[in-house]
LUMFI-21211 format. One record per residue: chain; residue number from 1; x, y, z of N, C-alpha, C, O in turn. Coordinates in steps of 0.05 Angstrom, whole numbers, always signed. Example, Ala and Ser with C-alpha at 12.3 -4.5 7.8 and 13.67 -1.06 7.14 Angstrom:
BEGIN
REC:cadena:num:nX:nY:nZ:caX:caY:caZ:cX:cY:cZ:oX:oY:oZ
REC:A:1:+264:-114:+156:+246:-90:+156:+264:-66:+156:+285:-66:+169;
REC:A:2:+257:-45:+142:+273:-21:+143:+258:+1:+157:+268:+23:+161;
This chain:
BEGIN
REC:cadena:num:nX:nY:nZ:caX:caY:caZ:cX:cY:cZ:oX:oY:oZ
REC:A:1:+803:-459:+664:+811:-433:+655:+796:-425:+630:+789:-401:+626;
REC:A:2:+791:-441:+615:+775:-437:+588:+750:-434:+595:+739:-414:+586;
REC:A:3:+735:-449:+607:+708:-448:+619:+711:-418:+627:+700:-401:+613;
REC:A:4:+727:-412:+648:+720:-381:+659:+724:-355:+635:+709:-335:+635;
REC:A:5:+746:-358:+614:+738:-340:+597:+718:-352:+571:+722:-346:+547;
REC:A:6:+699:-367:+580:+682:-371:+562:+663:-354:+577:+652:-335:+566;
REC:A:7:+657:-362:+603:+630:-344:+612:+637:-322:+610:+620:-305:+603;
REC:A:8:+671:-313:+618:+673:-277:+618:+660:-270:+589:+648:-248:+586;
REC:A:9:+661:-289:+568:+660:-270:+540:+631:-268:+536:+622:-250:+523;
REC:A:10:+617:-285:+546:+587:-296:+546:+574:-270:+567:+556:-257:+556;
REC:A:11:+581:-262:+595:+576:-243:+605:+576:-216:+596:+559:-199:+599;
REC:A:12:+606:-215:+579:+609:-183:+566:+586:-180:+536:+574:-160:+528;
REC:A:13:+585:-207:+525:+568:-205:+498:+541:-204:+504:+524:-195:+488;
REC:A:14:+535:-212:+527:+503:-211:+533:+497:-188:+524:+513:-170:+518;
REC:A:15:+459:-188:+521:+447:-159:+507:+447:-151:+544:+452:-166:+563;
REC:A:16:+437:-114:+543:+441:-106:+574:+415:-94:+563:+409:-89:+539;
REC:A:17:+405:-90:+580:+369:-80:+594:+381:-42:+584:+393:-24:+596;
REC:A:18:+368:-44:+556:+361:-21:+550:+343:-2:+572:+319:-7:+578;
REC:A:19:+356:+20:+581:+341:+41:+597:+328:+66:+581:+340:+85:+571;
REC:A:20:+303:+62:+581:+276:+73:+558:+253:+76:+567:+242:+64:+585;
REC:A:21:+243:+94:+552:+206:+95:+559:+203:+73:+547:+220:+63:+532;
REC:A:22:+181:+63:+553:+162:+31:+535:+131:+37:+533:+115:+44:+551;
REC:A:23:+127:+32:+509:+98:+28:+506:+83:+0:+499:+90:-10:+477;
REC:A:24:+63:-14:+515:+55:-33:+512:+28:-35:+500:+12:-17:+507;
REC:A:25:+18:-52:+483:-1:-44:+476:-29:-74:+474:-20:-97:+477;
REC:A:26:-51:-73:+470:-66:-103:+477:-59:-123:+457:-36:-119:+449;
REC:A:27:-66:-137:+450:-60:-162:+433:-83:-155:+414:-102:-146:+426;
REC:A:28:-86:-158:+386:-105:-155:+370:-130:-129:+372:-154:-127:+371;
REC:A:29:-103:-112:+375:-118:-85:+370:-138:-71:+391:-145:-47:+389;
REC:A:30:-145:-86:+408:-158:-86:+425:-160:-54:+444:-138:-46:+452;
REC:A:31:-178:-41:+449:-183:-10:+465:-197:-7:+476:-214:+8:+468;
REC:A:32:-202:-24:+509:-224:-27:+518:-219:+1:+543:-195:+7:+544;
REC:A:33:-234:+14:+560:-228:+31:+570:-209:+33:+593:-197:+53:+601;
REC:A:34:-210:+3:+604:-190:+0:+629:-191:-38:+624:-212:-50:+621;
REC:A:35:-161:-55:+625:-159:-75:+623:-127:-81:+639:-104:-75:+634;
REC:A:36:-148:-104:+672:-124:-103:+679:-110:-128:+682:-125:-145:+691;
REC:A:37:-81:-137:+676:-71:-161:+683:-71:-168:+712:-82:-157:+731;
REC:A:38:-55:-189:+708:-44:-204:+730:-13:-190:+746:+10:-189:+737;
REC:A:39:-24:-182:+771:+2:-164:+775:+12:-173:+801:+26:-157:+814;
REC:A:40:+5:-207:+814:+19:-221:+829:+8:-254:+830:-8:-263:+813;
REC:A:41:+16:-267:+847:+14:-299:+836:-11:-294:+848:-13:-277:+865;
REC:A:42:-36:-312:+837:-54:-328:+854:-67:-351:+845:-72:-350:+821;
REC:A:43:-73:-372:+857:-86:-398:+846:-99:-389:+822:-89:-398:+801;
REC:A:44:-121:-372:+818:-137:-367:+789:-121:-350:+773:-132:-343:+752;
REC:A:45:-95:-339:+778:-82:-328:+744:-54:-332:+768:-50:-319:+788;
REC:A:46:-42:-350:+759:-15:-351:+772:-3:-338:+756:-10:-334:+733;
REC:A:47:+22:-328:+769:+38:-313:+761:+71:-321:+762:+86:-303:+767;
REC:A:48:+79:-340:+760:+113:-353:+757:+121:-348:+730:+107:-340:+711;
REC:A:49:+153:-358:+730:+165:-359:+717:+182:-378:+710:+177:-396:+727;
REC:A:50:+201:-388:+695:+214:-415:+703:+248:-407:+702:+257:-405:+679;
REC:A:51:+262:-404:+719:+292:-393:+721:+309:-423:+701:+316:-443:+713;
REC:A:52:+311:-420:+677:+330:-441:+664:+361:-445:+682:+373:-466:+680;
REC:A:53:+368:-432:+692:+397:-413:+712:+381:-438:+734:+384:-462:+732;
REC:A:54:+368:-427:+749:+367:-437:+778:+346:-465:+779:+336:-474:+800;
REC:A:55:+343:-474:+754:+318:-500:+755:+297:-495:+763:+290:-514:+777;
REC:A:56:+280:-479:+763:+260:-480:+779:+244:-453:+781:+256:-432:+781;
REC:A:57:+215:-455:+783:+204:-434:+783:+202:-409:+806:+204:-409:+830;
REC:A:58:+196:-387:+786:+205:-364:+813:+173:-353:+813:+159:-355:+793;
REC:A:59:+163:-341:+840:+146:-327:+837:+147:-296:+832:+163:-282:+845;
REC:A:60:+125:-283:+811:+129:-250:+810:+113:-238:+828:+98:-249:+844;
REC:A:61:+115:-215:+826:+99:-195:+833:+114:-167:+834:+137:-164:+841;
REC:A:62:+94:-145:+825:+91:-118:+822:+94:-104:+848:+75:-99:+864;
REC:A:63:+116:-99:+851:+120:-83:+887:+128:-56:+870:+146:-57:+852;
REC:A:64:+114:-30:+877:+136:-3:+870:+156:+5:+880:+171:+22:+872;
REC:A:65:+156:-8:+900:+175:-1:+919:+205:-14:+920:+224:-5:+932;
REC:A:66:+205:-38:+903:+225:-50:+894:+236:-48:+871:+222:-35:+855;
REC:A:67:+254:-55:+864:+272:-61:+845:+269:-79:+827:+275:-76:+803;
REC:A:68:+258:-103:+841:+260:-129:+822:+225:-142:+826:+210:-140:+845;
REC:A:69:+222:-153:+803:+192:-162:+806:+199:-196:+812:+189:-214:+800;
REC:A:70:+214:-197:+828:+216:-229:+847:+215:-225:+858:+225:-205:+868;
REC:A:71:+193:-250:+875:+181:-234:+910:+207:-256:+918:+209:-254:+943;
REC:A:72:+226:-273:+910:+242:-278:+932:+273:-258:+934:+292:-265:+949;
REC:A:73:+274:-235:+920:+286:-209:+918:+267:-189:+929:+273:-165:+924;
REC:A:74:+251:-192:+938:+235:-164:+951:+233:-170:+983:+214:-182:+995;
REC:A:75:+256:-161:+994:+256:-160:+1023:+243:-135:+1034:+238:-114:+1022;
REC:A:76:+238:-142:+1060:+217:-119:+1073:+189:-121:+1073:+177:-143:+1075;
REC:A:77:+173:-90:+1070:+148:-89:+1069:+142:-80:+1033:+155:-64:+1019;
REC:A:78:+126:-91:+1029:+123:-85:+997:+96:-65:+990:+74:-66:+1001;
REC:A:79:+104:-49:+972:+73:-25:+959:+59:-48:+939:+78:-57:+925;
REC:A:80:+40:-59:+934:+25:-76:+913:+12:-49:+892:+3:-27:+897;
REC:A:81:+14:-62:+870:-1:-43:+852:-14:-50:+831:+5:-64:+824;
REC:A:82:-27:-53:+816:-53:-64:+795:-41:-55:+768:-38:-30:+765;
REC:A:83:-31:-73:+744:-28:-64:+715:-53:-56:+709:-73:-66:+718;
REC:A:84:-51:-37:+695:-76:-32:+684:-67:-18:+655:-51:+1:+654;
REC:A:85:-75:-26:+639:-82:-12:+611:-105:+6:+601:-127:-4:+601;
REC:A:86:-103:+25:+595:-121:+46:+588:-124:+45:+560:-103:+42:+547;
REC:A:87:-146:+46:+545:-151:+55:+522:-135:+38:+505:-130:+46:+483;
REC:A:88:-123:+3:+517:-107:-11:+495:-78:-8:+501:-61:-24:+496;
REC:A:89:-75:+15:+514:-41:+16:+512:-35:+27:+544:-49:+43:+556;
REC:A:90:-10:+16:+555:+2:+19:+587:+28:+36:+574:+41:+25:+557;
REC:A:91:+34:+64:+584:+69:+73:+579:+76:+73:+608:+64:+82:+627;
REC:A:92:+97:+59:+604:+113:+54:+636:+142:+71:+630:+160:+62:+615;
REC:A:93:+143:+96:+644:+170:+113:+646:+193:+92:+643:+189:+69:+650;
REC:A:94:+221:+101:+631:+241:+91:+639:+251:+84:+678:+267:+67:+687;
REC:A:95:+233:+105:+691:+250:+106:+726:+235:+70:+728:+247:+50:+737;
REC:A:96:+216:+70:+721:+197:+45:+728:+217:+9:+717:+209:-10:+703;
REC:A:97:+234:+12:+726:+248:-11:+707:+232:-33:+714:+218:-47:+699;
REC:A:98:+235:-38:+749:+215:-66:+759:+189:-85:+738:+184:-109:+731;
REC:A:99:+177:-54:+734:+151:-62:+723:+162:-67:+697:+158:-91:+693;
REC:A:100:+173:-58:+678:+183:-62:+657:+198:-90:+644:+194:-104:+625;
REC:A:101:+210:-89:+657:+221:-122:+662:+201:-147:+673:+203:-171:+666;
REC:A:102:+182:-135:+692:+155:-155:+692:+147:-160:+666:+143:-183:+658;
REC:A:103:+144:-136:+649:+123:-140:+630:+145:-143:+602:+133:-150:+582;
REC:A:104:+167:-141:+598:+184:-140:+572:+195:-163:+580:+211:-162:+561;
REC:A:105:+203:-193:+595:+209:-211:+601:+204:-231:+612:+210:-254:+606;
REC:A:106:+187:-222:+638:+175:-253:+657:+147:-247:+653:+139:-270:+651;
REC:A:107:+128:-234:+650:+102:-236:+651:+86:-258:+632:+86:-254:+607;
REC:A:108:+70:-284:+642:+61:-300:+625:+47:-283:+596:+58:-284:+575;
REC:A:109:+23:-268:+600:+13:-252:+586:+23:-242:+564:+10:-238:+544;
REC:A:110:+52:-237:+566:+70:-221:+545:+63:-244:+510:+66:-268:+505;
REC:A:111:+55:-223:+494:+54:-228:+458:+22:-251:+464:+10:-260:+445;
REC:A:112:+15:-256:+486:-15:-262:+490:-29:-249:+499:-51:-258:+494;
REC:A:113:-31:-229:+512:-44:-212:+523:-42:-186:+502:-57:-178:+484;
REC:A:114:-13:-176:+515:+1:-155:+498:+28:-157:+486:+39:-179:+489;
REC:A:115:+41:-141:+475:+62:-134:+462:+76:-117:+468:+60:-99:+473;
REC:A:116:+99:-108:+472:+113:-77:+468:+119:-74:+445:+124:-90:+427;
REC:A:117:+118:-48:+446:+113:-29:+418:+149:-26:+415:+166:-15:+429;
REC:A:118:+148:-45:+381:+175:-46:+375:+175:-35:+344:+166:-51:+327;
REC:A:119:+183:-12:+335:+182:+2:+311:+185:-14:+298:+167:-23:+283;
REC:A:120:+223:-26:+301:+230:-45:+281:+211:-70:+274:+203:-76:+251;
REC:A:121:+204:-84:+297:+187:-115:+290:+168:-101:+268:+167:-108:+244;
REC:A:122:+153:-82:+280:+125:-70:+265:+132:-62:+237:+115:-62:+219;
REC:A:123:+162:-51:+235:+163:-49:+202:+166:-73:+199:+148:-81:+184;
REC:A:124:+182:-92:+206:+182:-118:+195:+158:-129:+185:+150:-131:+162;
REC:A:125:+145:-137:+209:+118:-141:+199:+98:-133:+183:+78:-146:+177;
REC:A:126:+104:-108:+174:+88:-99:+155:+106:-93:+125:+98:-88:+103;
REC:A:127:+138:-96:+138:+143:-103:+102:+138:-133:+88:+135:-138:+64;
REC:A:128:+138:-150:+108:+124:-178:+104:+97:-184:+92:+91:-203:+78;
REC:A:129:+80:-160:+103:+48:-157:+93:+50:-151:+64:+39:-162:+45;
REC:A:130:+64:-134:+64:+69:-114:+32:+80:-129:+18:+81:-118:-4;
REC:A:131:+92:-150:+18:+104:-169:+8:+88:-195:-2:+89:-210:-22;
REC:A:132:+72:-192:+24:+53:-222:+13:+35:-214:-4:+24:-230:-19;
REC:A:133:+28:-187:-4:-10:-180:-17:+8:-174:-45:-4:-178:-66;
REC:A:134:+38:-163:-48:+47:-161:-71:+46:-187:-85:+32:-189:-105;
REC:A:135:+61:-210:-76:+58:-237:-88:+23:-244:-101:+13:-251:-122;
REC:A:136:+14:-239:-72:-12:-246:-82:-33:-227:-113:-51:-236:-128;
REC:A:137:-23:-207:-111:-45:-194:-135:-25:-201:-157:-37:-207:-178;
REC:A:138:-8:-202:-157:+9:-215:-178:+8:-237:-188:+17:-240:-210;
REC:A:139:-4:-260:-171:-9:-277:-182:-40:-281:-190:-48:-297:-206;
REC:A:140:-55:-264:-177:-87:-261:-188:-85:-252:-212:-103:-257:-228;
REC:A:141:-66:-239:-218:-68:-219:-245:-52:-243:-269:-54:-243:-293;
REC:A:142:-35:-263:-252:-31:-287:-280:-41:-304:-282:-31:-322:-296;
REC:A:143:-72:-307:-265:-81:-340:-259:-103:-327:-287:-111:-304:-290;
REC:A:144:-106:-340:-298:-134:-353:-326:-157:-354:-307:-162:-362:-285;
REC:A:145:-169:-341:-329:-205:-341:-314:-227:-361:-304:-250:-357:-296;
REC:A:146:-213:-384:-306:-233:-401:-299:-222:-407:-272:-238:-411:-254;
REC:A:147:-193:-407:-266:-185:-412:-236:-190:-387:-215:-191:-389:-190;
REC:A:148:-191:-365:-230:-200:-338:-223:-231:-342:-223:-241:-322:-214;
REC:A:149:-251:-363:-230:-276:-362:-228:-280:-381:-203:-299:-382:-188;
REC:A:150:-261:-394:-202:-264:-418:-181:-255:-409:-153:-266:-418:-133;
REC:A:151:-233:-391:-153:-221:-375:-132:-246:-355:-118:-256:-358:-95;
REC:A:152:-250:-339:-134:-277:-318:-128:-311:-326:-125:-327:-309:-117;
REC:A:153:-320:-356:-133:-345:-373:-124:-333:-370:-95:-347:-353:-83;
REC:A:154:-310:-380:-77:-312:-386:-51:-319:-362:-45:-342:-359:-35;
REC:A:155:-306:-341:-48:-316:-314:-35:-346:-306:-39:-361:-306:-20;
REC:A:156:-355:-300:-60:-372:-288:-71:-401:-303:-80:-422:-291:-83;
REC:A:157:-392:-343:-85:-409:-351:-90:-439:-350:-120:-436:-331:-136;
REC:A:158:-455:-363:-125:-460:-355:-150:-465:-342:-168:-471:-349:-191;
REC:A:159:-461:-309:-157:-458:-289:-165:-440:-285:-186:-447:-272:-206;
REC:A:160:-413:-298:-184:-395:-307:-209:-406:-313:-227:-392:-305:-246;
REC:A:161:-427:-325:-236:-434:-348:-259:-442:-321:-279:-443:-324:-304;
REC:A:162:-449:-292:-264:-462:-272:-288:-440:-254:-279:-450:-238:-262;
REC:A:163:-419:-249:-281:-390:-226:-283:-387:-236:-306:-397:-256:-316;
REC:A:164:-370:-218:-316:-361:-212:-342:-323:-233:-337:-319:-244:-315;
REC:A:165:-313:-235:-349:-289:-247:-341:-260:-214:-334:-240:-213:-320;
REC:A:166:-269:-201:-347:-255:-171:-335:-264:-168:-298:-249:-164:-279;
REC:A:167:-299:-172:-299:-305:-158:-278:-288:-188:-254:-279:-185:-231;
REC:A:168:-289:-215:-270:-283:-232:-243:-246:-222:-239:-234:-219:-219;
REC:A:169:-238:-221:-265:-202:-210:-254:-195:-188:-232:-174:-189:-218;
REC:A:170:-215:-168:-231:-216:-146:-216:-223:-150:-195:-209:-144:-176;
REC:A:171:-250:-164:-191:-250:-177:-164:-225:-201:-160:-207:-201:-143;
REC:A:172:-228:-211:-169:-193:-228:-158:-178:-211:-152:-176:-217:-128;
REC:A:173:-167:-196:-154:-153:-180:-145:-150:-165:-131:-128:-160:-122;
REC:A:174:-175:-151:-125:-188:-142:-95:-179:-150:-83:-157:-143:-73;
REC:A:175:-202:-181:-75:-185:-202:-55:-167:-212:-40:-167:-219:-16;
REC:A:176:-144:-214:-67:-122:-220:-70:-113:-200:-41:-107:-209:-19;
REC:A:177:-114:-176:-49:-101:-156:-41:-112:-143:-3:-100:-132:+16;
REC:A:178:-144:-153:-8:-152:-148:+17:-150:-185:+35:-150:-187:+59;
REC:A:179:-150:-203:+22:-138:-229:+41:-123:-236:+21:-132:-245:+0;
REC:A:180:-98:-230:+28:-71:-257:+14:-67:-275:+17:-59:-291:+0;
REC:A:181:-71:-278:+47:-64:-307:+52:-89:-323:+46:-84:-346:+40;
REC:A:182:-110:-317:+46:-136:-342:+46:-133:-343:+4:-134:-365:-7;
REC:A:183:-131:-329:-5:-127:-321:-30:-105:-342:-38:-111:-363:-50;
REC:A:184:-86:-338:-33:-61:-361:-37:-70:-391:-37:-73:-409:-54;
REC:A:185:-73:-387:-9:-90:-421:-5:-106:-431:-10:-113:-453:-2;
REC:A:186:-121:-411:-33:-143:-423:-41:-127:-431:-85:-128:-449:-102;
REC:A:187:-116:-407:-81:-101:-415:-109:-83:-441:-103:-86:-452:-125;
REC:A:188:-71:-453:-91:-48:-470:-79:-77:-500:-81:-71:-522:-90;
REC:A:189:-95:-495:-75:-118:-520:-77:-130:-526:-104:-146:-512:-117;
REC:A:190:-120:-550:-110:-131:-554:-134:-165:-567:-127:-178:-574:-146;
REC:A:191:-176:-568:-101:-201:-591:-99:-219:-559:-105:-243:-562:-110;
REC:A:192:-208:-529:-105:-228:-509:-113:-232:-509:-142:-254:-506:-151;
REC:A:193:-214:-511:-157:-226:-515:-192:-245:-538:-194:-266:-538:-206;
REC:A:194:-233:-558:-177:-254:-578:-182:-283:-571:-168:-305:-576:-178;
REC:A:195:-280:-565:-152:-304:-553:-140:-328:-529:-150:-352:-526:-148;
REC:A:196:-303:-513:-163:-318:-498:-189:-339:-512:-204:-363:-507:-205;
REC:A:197:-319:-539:-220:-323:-553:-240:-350:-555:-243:-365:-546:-261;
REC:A:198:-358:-575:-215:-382:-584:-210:-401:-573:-202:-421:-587:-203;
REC:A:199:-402:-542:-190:-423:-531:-199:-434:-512:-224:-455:-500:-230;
REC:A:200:-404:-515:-235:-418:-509:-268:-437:-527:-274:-460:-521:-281;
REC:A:201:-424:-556:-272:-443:-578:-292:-465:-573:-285:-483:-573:-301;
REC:A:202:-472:-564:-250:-503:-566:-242:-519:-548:-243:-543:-550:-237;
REC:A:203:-506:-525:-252:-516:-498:-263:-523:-504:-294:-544:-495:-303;
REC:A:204:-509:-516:-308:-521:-524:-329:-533:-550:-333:-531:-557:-357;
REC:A:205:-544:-565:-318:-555:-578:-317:-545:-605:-334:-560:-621:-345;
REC:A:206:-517:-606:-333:-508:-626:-336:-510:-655:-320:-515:-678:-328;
REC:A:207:-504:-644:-297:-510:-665:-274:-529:-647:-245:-527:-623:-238;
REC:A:208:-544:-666:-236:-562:-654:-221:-557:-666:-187:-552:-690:-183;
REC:A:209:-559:-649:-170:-563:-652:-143:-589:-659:-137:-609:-648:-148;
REC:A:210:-591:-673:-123:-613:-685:-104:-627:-664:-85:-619:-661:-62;
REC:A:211:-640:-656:-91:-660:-636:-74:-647:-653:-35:-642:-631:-26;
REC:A:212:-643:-660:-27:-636:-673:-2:-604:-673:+1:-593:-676:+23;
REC:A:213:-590:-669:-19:-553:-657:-19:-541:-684:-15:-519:-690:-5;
REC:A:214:-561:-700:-24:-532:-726:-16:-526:-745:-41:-509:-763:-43;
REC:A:215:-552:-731:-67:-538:-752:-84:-531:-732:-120:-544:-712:-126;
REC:A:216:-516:-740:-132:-511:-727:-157:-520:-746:-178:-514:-770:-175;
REC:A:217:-536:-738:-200:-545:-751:-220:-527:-740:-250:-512:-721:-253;
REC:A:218:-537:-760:-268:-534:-741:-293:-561:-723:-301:-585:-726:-297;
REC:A:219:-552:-709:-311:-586:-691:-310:-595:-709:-336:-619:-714:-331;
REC:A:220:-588:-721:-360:-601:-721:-385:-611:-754:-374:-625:-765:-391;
REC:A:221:-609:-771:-351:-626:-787:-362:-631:-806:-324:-642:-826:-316;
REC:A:222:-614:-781:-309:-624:-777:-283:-607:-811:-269:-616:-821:-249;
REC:A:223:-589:-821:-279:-572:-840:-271:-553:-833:-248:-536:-816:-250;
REC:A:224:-555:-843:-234:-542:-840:-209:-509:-839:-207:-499:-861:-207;
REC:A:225:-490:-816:-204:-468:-821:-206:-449:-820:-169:-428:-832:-164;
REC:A:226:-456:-811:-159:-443:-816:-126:-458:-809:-112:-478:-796:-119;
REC:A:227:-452:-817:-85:-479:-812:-56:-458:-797:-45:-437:-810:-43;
REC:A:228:-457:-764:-33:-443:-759:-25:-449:-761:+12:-466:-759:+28;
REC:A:229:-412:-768:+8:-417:-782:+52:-431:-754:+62:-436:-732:+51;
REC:A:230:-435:-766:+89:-455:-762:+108:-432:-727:+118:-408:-727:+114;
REC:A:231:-444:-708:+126:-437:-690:+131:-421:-672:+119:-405:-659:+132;
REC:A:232:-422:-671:+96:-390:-667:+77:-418:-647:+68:-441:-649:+76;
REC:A:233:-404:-627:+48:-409:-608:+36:-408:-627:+1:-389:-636:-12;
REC:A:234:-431:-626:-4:-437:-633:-37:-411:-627:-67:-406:-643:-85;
REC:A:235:-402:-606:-62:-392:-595:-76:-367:-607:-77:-357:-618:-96;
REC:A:236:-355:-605:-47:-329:-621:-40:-319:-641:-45:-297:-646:-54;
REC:A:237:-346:-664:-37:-356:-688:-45:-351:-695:-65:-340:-716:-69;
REC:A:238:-360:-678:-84:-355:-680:-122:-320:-671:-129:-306:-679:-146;
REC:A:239:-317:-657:-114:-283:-656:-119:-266:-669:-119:-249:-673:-136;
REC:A:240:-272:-682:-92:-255:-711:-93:-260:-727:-107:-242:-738:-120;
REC:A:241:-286:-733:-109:-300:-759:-123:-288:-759:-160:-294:-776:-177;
REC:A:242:-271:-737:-164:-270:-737:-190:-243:-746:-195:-233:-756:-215;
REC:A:243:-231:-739:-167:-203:-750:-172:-194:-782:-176:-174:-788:-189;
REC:A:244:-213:-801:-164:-222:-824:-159:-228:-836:-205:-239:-824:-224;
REC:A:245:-214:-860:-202:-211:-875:-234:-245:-870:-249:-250:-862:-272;
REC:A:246:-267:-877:-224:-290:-878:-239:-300:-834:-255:-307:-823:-275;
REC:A:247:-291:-827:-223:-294:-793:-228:-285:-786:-247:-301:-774:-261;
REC:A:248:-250:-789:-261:-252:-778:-273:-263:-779:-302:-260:-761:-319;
REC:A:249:-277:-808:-305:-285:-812:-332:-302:-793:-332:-302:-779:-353;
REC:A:250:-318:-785:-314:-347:-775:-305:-330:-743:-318:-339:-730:-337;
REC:A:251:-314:-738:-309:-301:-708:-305:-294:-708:-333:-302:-686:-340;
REC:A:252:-286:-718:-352:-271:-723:-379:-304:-717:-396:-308:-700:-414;
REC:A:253:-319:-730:-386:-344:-735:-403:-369:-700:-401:-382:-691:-419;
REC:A:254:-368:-691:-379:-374:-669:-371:-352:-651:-390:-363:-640:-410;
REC:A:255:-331:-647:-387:-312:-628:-390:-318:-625:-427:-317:-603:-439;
REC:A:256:-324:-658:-444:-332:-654:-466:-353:-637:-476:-352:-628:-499;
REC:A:257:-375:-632:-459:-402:-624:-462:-396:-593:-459:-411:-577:-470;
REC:A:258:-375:-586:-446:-376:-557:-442:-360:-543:-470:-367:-521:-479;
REC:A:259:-346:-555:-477:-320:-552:-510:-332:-547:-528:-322:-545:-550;
């Protein structure tokens, strides 16, 4: 008895198939002039689904002539018809439910292919954006100029070494604002200050790179301080290498020369 008014309550609370126009649109912006899915099963783009209810997979397909986009619900003779997207975006009338329900529920393709156009998600998503690029110039605008020099080398590279420390805050903040997220993650890494570090020293000729990128010297008397491994990026190399008991004496002794 409890079981049965558990499903009655479970039946009445279910969401019910909003009856609406829909607009679908490509995945990553995409507006190519005609782009068409998969609009029934075949060995090279199958088209199932997996019924959690009935165990087991169902096959689709796009009949107009039906009701339901399950060919084991489509009795008779069936109309076949081709999705097609125009210009990035498919609008499928409210009369069209079949297709609608192909594409707002069983279609593999769906949020990989395309999306339906949901106001709400899309403000969500973009009060989330406005949110992150806010965090982010906010924190460009409290980070100190040397992590702000070390942040803006990845982007911009040694062009930093002649900005003014105004002009590197302003570009940080750019940045910030046009990538947040790579911006964050690069503030969140401490191996980029260090990575800064070391090509200060080698810009000033503190410590010198090996014309061949695999070994770091001291520049004043050309003594060998690490062989950086095999395929690694030099710079990186020196980042880590400083975190390491011998590095950081190396990093302590450098850091004096610049004071």
């Amino acid at each position: 008895m409890e079981e049965t008014k558990e499903k009655e309550q479970e039946t009445t609370t279910a969401p019910k198939w909003e009856v609406k126009d829909r607009t679908y649109f490509l995945v990553g912006n995409k507006e190519p002039i005609t782009f068409k899915i998969s609009s029934r099963n075949t060995t090279r783009h199958p088209l199932m689904w997996f019924d959690q209810e009935k165990g087991y997979e169902r096959e689709l397909r796009y009949a107009t002539n039906k009701r339901s986009p399950f060919v084991d619900e489509q009795e008779g003779p069936v109309t076949l018809a081709h999705i097609i997207f125009k210009d990035g975006t498919l609008f499928v009338p409210k009369e069209k439910i079949a297709l609608q329900r192909l594409l707002s529920l069983y279609h593999p393709g769906k949020d990989r292919l395309y999306r339906e156009h949901n106001p709400r998600a899309i403000a969500k998503d973009e009060l989330e954006d406005l949110e992150l690029e806010i965090d982010a110039m906010n924190a460009a605008y409290a980070i100190d100029v040397d992590q702000a020099e070390a942040i803006l080398r990845v982007e911009q590279g040694s062009s930093v070494s002649n900005m003014s420390s105004k002009e590197v805050k302003r570009d940080l903040i750019l940045f910030a604002k046009k990538n947040p997220k790579t911006f964050i993650a690069l503030a969140n890494d401490e191996n980029v200050v260090l990575r800064n570090f070391a090509i200060k020293a080698t810009e000033a000729n503190v410590i010198k790179l090996a014309d061949d990128q695999r070994t770091f010297k001291w520049g004043s008397n050309g003594r060998k301080l690490m062989t950086v491994p095999f395929d690694e990026n030099p710079y990186s190399a020196m980042a880590a290498w400083f975190k390491t008991d011998e590095g950081l004496e190396v990093y302590k002794s450098i850091e004096k020369k610049f004071s």
